[in-house]
Backbone as JSON, one array per atom type, in Angstrom:
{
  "sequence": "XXXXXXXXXXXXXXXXXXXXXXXXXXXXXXXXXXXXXXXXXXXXXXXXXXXXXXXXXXXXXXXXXXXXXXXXXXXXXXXXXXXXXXXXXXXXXXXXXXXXXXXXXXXXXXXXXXXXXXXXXXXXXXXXXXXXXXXXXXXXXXXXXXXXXXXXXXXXXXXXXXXXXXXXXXXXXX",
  "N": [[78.55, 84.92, 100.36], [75.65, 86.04, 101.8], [73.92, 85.56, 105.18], [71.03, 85.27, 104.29], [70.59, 84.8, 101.7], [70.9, 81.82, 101.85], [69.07, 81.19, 103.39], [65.96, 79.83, 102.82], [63.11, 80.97, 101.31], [60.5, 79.85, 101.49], [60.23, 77.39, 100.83], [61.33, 74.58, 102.49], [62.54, 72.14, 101.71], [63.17, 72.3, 98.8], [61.63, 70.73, 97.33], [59.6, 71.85, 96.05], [57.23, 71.44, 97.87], [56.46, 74.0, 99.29], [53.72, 74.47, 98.4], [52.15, 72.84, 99.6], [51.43, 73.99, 102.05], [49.52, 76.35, 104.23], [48.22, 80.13, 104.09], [49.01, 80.54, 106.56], [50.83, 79.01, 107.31], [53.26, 79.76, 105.5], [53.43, 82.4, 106.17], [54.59, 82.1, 108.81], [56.82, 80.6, 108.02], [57.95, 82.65, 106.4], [58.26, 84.49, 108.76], [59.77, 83.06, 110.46], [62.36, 82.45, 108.96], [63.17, 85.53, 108.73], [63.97, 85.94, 111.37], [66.12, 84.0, 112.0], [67.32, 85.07, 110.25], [67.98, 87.37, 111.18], [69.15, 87.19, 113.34], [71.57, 86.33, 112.68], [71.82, 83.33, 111.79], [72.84, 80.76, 109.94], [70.71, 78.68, 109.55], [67.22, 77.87, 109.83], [65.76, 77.24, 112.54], [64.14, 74.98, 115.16], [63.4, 76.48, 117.11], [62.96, 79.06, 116.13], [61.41, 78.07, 114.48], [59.12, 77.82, 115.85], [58.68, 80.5, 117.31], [58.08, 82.03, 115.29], [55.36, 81.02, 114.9], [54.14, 81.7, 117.0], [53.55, 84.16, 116.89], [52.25, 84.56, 114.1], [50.17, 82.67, 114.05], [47.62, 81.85, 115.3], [45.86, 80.38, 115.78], [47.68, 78.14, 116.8], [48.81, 79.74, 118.89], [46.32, 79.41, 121.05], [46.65, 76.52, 121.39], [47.42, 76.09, 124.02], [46.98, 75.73, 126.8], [47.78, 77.27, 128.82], [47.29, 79.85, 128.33], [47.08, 83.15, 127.84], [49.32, 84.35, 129.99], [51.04, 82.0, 129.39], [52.07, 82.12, 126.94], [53.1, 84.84, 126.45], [55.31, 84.12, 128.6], [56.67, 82.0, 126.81], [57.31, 83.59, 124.37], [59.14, 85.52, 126.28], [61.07, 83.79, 126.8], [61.77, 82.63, 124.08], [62.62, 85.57, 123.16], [64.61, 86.33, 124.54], [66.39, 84.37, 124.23], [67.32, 85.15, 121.48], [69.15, 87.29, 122.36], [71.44, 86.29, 123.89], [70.6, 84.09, 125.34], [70.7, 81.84, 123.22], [73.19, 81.62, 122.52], [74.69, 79.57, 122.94], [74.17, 77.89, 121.4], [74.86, 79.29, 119.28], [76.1, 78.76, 115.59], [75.87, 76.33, 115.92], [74.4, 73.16, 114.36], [71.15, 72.37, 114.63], [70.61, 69.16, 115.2], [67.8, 66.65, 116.06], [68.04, 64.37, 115.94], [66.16, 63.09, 114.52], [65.7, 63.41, 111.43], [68.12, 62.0, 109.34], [71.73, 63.39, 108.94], [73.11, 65.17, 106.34], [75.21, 66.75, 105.1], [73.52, 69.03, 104.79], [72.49, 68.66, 102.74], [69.69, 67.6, 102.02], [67.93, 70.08, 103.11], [68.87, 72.68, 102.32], [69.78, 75.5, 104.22], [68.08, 74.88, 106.45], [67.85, 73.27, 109.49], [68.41, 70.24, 110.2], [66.48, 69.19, 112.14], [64.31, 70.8, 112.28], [63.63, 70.91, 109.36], [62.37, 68.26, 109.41], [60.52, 68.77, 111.1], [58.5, 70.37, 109.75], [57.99, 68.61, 107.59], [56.89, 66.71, 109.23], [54.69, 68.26, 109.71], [53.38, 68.49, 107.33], [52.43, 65.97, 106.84], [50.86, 65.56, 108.71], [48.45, 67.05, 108.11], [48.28, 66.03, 106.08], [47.3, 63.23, 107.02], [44.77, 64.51, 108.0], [43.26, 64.94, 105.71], [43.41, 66.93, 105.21], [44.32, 69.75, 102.68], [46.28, 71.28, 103.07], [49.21, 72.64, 105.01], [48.79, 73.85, 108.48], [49.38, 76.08, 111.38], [48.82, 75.02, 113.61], [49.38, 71.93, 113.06], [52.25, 72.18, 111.92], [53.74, 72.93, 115.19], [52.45, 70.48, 116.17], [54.04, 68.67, 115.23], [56.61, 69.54, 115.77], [56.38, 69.61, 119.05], [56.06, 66.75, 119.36], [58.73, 66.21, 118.42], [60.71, 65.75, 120.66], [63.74, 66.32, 121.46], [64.15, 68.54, 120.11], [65.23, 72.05, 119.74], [62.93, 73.92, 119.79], [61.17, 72.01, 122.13], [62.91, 72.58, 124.02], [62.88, 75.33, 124.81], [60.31, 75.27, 125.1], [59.81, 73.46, 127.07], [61.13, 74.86, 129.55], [59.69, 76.96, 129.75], [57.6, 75.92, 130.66], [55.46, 74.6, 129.36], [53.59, 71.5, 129.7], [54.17, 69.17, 128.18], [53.65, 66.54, 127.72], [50.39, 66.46, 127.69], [50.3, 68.82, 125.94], [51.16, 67.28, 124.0], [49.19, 65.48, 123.42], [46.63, 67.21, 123.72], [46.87, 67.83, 121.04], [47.07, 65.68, 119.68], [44.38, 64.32, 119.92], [42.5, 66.29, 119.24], [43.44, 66.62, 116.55], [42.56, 63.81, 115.15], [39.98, 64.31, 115.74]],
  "CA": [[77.12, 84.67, 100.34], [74.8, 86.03, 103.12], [72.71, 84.37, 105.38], [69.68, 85.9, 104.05], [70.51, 84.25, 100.44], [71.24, 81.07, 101.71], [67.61, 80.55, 104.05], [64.73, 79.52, 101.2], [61.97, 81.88, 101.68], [59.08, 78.83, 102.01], [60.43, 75.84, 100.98], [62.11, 73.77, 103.2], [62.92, 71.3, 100.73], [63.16, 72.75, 97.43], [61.08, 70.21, 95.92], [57.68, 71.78, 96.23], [56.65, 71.48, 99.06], [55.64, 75.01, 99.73], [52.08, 74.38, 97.42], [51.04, 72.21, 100.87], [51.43, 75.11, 103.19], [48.45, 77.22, 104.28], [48.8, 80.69, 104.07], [49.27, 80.9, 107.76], [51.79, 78.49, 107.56], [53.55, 80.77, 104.43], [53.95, 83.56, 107.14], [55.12, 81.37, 109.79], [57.94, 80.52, 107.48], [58.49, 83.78, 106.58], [58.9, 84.89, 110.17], [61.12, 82.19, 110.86], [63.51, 82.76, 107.61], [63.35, 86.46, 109.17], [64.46, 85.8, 112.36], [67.14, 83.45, 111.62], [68.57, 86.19, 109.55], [68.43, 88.54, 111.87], [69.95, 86.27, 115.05], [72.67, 86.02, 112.54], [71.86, 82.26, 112.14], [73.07, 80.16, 108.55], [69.82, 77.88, 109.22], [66.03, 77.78, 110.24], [65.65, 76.04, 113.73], [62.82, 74.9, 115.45], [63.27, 77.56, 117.81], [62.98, 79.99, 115.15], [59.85, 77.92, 113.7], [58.35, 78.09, 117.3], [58.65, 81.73, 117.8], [56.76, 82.4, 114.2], [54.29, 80.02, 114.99], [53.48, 82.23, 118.71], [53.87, 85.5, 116.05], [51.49, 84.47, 113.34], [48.89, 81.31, 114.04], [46.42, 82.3, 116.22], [45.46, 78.21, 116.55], [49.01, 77.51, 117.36], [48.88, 79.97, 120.69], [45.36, 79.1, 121.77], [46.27, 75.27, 121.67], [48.54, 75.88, 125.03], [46.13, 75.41, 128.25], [47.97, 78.61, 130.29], [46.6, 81.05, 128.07], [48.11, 84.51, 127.72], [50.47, 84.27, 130.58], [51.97, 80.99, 129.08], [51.95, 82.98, 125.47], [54.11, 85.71, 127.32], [56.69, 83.64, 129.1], [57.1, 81.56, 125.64], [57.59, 84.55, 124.01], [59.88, 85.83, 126.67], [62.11, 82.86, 126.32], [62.23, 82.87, 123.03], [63.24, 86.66, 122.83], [65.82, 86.01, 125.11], [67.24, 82.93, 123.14], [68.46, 85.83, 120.35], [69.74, 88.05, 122.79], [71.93, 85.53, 124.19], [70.23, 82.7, 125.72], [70.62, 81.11, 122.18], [74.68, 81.87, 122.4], [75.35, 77.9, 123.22], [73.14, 77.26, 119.52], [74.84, 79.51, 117.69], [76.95, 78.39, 115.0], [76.04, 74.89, 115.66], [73.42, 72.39, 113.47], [69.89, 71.82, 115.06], [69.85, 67.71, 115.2], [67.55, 65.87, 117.37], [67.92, 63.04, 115.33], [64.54, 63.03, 113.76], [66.29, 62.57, 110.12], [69.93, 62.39, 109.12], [72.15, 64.77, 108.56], [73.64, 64.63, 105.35], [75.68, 67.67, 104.95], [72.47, 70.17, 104.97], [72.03, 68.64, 101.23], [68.3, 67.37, 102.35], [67.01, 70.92, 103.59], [70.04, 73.63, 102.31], [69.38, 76.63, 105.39], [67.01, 74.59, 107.43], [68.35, 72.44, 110.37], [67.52, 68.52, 110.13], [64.8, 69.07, 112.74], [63.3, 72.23, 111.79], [62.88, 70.51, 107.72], [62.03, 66.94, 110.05], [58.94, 68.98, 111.35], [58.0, 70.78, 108.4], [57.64, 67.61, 106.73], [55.53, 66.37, 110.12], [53.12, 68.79, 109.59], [52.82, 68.19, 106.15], [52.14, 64.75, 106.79], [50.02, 65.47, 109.28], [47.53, 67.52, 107.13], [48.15, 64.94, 105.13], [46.36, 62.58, 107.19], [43.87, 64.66, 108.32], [42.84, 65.2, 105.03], [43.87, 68.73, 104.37], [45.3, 70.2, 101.62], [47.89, 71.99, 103.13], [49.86, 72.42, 106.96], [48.96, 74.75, 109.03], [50.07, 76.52, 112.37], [48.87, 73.81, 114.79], [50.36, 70.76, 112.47], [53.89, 72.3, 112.56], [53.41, 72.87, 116.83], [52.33, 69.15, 117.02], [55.23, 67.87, 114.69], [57.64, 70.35, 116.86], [55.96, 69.09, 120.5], [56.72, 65.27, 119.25], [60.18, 65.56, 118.44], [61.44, 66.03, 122.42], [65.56, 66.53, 121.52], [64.47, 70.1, 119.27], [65.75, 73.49, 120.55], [61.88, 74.36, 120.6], [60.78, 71.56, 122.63], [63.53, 72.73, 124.89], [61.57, 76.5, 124.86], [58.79, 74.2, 125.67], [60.0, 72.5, 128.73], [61.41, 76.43, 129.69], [58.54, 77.92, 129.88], [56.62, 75.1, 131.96], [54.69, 73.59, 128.95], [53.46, 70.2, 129.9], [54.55, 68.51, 126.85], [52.41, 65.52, 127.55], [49.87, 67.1, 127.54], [49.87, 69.69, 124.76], [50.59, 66.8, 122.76], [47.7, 64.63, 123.97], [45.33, 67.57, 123.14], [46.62, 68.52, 119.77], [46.47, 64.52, 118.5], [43.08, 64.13, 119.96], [42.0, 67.48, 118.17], [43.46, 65.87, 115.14], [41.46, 62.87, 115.56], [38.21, 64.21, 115.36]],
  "C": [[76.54, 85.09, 101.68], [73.7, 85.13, 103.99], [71.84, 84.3, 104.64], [69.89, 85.14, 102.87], [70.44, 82.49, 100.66], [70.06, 80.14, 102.86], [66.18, 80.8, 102.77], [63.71, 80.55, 101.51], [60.73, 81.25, 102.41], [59.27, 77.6, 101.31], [61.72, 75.21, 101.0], [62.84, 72.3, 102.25], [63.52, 71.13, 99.54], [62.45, 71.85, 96.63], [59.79, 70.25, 95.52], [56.77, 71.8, 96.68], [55.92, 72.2, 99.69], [53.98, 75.1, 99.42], [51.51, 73.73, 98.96], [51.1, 72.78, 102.0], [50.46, 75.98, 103.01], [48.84, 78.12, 103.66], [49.11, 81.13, 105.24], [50.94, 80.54, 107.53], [53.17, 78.82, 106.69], [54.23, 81.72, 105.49], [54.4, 83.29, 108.35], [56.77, 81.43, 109.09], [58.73, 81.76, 107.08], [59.09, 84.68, 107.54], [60.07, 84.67, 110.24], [62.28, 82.66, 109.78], [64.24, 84.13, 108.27], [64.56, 86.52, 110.4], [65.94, 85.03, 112.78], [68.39, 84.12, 110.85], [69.33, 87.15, 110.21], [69.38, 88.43, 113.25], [71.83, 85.95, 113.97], [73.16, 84.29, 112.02], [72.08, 81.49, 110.25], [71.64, 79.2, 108.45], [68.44, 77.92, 110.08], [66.32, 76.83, 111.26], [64.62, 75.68, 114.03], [62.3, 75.57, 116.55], [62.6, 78.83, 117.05], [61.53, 79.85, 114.56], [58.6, 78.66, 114.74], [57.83, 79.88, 117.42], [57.81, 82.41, 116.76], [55.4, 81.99, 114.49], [53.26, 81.37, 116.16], [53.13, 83.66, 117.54], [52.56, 85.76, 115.34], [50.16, 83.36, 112.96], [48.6, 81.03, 115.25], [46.02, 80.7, 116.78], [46.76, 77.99, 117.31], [49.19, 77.93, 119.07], [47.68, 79.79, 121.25], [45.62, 77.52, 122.06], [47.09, 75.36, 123.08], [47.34, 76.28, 125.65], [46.75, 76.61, 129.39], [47.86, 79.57, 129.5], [47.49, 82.44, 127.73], [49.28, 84.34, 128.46], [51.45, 83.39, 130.32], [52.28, 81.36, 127.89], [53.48, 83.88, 125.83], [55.17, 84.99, 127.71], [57.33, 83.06, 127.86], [57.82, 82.87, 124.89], [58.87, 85.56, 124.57], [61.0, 84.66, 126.5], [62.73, 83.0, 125.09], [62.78, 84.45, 122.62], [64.94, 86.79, 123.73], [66.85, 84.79, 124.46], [67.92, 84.29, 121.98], [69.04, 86.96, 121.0], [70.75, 88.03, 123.83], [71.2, 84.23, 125.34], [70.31, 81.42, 124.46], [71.87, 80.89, 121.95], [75.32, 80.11, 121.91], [75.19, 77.53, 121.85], [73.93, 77.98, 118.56], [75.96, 79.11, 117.19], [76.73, 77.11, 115.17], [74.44, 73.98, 114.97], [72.41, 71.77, 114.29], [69.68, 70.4, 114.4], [69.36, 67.3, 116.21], [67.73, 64.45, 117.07], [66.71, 62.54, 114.59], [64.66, 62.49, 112.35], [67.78, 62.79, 110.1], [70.42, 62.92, 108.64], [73.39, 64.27, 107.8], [74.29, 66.24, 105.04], [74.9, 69.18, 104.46], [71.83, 69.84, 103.56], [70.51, 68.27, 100.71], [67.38, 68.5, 102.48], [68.18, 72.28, 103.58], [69.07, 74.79, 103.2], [68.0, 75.95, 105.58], [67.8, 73.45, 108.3], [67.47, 71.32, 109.95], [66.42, 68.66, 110.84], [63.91, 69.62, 112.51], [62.35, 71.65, 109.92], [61.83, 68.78, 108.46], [60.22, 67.47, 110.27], [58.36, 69.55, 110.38], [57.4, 69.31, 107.74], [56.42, 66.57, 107.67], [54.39, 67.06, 109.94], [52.65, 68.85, 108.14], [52.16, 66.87, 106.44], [51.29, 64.64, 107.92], [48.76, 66.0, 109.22], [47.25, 66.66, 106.6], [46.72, 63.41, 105.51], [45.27, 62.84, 108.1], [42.64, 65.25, 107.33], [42.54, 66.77, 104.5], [44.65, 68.77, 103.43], [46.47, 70.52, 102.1], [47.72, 72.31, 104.51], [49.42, 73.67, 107.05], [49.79, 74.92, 110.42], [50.26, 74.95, 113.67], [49.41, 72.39, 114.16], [51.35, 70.88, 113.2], [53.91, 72.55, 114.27], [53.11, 71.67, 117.13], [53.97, 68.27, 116.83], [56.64, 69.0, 115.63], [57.53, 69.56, 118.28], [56.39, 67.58, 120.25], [58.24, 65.01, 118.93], [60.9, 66.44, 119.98], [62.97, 66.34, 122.34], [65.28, 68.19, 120.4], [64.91, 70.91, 120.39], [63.92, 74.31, 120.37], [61.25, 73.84, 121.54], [61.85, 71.69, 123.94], [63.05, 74.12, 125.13], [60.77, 76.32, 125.55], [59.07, 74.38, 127.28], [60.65, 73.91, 129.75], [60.45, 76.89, 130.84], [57.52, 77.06, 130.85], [55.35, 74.88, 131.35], [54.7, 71.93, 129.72], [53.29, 69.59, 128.7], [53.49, 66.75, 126.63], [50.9, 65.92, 127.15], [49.06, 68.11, 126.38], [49.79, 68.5, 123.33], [49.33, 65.8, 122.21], [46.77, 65.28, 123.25], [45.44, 67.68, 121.82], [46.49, 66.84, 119.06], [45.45, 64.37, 118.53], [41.95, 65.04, 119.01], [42.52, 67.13, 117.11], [43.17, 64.62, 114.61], [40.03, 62.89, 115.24], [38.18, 65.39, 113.91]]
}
């Protein structure tokens, strides 16, 4: 079986889930699925989400406060993560502990954290009364779980993680 058969295309779940995804958040996933294939990787990370997110949702890189140059270094990190800065990750299962890891049978080719935030930014549409997640959801539900392999990107690159997540609840607030 190849990777590529064994990462879902757009849903992290299989039970449906994809119907409450923008279509930003559609081509986010698609990225990610991409990229994961191509790093060689059996499962979606939240590295992987991260790096779609900077790729394809335009909200997602304006909510960061250093602008282009903080766009760029993210971006440089993360390209360096599949060209070995990611070496340490590979082959092993993205948990931060966010949900439990039940032999991948919760989120088959998606790491526990990577399906953990997926399901944050559903639920965070959810209660902002959207239909469906977009870019900046999944980026808040990523920025709140602090033990991912993107919130380690994050802290990299010389996000202020307080911060980004300060503005994006307050902006989901009003």
């Amino acid at each position: 079986m190849s990777v590529h058969s064994r990462i879902p295309s757009t849903d992290p779940t299989g039970d449906g889930r994809q119907s409450r995804l923008s279509v930003e958040m559609a081509a986010v996933v698609a990225g990610a699925r991409r990229r994961a294939a191509r790093d060689g990787d059996a499962q979606i990370d939240t590295a992987h989400l991260l790096h779609a997110l900077l790729e394809s949702a335009p909200g997602a890189r304006d909510a960061f406060d250093g602008g282009p140059p903080q766009i760029a270094r993210l971006l440089g990190y993360l390209v360096q993560r599949t060209i070995g800065y990611g070496l340490r990750w590979y082959g092993s299962v993205e948990d931060s502990g966010a949900i439990p890891v039940l032999d991948g049978a919760a989120a088959p080719g998606w790491s526990p954290a990577a399906a953990a935030a997926m399901d944050g930014a559903i639920g965070r549409a959810h209660t902002r009364g959207a239909d469906a997640a977009t870019g900046v959801d999944l980026l808040a539900a990523l920025a709140h779980d602090r033990e991912c392999r993107a919130v380690e990107v994050l802290h990299r690159a010389g996000v202020d993680l307080d911060s980004l997540t300060k503005r994006l609840d307050d902006e989901a607030a009003h």
